[in-house]
N, C-alpha and C positions, 0 to 999 in steps of 0.2 A: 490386577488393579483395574478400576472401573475410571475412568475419567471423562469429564463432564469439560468442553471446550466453551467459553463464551465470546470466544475472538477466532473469528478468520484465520489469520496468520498462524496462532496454535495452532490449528486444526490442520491446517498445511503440513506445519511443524512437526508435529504429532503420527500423522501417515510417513512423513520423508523420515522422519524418526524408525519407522519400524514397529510405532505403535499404535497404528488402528485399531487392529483388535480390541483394544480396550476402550477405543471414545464410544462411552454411549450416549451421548446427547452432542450436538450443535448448536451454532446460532442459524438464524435467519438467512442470513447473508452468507453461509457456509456452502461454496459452490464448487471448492475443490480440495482431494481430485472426486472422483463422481461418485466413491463407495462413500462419500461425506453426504453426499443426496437422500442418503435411504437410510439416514441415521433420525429420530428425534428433534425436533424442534425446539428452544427452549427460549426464544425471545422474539418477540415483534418490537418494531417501532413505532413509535405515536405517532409519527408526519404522514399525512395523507400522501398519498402517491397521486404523481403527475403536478406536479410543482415545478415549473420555472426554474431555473437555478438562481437566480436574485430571490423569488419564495423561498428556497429552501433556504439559503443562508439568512433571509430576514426572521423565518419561523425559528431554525437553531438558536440564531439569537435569543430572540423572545424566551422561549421554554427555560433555554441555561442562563437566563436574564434572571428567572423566575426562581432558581435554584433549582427546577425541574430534570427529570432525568427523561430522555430520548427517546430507552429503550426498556422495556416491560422483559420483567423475567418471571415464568410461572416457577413461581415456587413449589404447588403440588408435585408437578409433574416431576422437577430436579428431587424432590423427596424420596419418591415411589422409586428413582433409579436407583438410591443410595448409592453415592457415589465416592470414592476416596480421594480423587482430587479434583479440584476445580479450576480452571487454567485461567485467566482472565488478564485484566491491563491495566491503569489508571493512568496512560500516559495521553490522549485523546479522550475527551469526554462526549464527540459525538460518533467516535467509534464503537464503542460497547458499551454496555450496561456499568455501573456506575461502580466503580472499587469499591466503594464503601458500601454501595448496598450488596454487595455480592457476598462482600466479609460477614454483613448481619445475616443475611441467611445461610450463609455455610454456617456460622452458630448456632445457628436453631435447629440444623439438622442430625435426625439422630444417628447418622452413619459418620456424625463428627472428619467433615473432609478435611484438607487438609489445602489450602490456597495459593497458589502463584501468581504472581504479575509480572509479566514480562512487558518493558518498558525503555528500549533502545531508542536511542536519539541519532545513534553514528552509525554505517556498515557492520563495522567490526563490532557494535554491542548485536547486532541483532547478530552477528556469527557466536557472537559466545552465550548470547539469549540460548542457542540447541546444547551445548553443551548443560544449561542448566536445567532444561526440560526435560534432557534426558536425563540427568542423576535424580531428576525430583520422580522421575517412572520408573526407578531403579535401574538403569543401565546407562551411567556415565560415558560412556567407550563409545557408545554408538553416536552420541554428541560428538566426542572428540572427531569421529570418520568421517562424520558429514560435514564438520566444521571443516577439515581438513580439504576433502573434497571439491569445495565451496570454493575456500584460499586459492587451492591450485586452478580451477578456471579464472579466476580472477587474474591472479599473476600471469598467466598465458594470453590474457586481453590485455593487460598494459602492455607486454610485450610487443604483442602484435600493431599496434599504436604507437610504440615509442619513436620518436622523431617525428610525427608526420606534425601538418600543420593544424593546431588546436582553434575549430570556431568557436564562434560566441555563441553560448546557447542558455536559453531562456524557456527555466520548464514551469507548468503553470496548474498548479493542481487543483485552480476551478476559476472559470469565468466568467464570472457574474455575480458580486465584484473581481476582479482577479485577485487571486492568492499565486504568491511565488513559490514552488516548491524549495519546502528544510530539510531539517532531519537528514536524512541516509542521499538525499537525491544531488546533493551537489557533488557529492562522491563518486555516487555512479557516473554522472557526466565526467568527472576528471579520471574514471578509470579506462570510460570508453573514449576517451581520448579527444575530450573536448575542454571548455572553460567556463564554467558557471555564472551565470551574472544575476545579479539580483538577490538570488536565496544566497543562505547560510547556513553550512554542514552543522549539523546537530543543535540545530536552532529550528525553535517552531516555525512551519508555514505562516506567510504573511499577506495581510492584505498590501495592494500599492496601488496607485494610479496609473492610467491609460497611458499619462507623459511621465511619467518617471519610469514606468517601461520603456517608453519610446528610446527616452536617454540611455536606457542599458545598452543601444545599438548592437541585439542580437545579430547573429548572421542562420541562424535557426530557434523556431520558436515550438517546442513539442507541447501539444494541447495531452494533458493528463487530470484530467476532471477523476476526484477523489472518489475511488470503489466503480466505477464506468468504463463498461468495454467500448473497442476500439468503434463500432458503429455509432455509437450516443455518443462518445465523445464526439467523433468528425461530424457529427450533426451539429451540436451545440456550437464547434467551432463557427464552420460555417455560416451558423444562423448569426453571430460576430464578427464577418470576415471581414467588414470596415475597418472595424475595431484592430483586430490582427494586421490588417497589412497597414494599418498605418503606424506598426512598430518596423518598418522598416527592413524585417528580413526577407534575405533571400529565398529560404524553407520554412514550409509551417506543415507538421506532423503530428498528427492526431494518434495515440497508443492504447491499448490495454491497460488503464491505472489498475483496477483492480487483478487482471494478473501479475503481472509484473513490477508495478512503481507502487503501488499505496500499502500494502500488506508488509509487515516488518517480516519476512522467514524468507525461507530460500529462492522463494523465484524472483528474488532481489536480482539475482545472478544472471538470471535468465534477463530481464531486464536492462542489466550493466550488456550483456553482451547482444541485445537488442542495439542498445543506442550504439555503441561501439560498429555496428554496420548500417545504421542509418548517418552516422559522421564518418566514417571511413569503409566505405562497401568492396573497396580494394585489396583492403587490407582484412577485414573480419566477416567472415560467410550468415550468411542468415540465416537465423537460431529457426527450428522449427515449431512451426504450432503457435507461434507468438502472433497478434493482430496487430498492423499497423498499416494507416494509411499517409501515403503523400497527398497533401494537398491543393488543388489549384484555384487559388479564390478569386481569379479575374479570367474571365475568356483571354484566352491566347496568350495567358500568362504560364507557364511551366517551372515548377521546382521540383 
């Protein structure tokens, strides 16, 4: 089977699946793991690079104001792969390329592919999301192992968490305006052994205000800027840290959103057991290969 990925998280999906071998094409932003690097390209984005992050959310705006799509997909080039399936998402429209236009060009193609959208709001959808990716590449089974796999670290993280004392924690998946993290993240914070404030399990990211943060009276606030590794993110923090610390926590942690929080597949996991040692370091060992920094945004102040 040839398969043609237009989302990140597939492509994740798709290698921890066992089926590399067959993606021959990527997105842009396709960075892992690194046999994803040397694959085909098959989308850009219209946003200029080096935007502000207040730019980038005012330009998003704008565009998908406009009914405009974000992200460019060459259609020659998905042609000439002929390809049998197409992996895609309609669940974020500034994640990838547009559902709808993805279906009219898989139409027009003469290798007639065949389309998915994987589209999780909860933990548990983005675990049974593999189980469907893998029956859609013919091998059902291999979904169920890694779903399976997935489960059991999980439940070995609540474990190791249960009884301790749950902070308040405030994740923020971009700042400038602040957006609270949805979807799958208030989960992850309750598996690793915390209490979410703000967002909403399987409810979109939202914008909120500087004081209506304030009022969530976090005791940890993780800076998770959408698709941005740990070094940009604690940048952006910092270049905000009035702003942060006058939400009043005691911790502000800067993470890897794009490895581990933003992408719906399995390094969710990796992620839950991230935060599960950044709120209890006692109790849960640090994952390796994961980026994160603590941050200290007043001289002689330490968290």
């Amino acid at each position: 089977m040839r398969i043609a990925s237009l989302v990140p998280s597939a492509t994740e999906a798709l290698f921890a699946l066992g089926f590399g071998d067959q993606v021959v094409a990527v997105t842009h932003e396709c960075d892992h793991p690194v046999e994803a690097l040397r694959l085909p390209r098959l989308t850009r984005s219209v946003l200029p690079t080096g935007l502000e992050p207040e730019e980038v959310d005012a330009r998003v705006r704008e565009i998908t104001g406009r009914g405009e799509a974000l992200y460019e997909l060459d259609e020659p080039a998905l042609a000439d792969l002929e390809p049998d399936l197409i992996v895609t998402q309609a669940l974020c429209a500034v994640c990838a390329v547009s559902y709808e236009d993805v279906r009219a060009v898989a139409g027009r193609l003469a290798s007639r592919p065949g389309v998915i959208s994987l589209d999780p709001k909860r933990l548990g959808q983005v675990l049974d999301d593999l189980v469907t990716l893998a029956g859609a590449c013919g091998d059902r089974e291999r979904g169920v192992e890694l779903r399976a796999r997935l489960e059991d670290r999980l439940g070995r993280l609540r474990k190791a968490v249960s009884g301790a004392l749950r902070p308040r924690v405030l994740a923020l998946e971009w700042l400038d305006p602040p957006y609270v993290g949805g979807h799958w993240v208030p989960e992850m914070i309750e598996v690793a052994g915390g209490t979410g404030v703000a967002g909403q399990a399987g409810v979109d990211s939202r914008t909120a205000s500087w004081d209506e943060l304030a009022g969530a009276a976090a005791e940890v606030v993780v800076a998770m800027p959408c698709g941005l590794y740990v070094d940009e993110a604690a940048e952006q923090a910092l270049a905000r840290i009035e702003r942060l610390e006058g939400l009043g926590a005691l911790r502000l942690v800067a993470v890897d959103a794009a490895g581990s929080f933003s992408r719906p597949g399995p390094r969710l996991v990796d992620g839950a057991e991230l935060l599960g040692h950044i709120l209890h370091p006692d109790r849960v060992g640090e994952p390796e290969g994961l980026g994160w920094r603590e941050l200290a945004p007043a001289a002689g102040r330490t968290y």
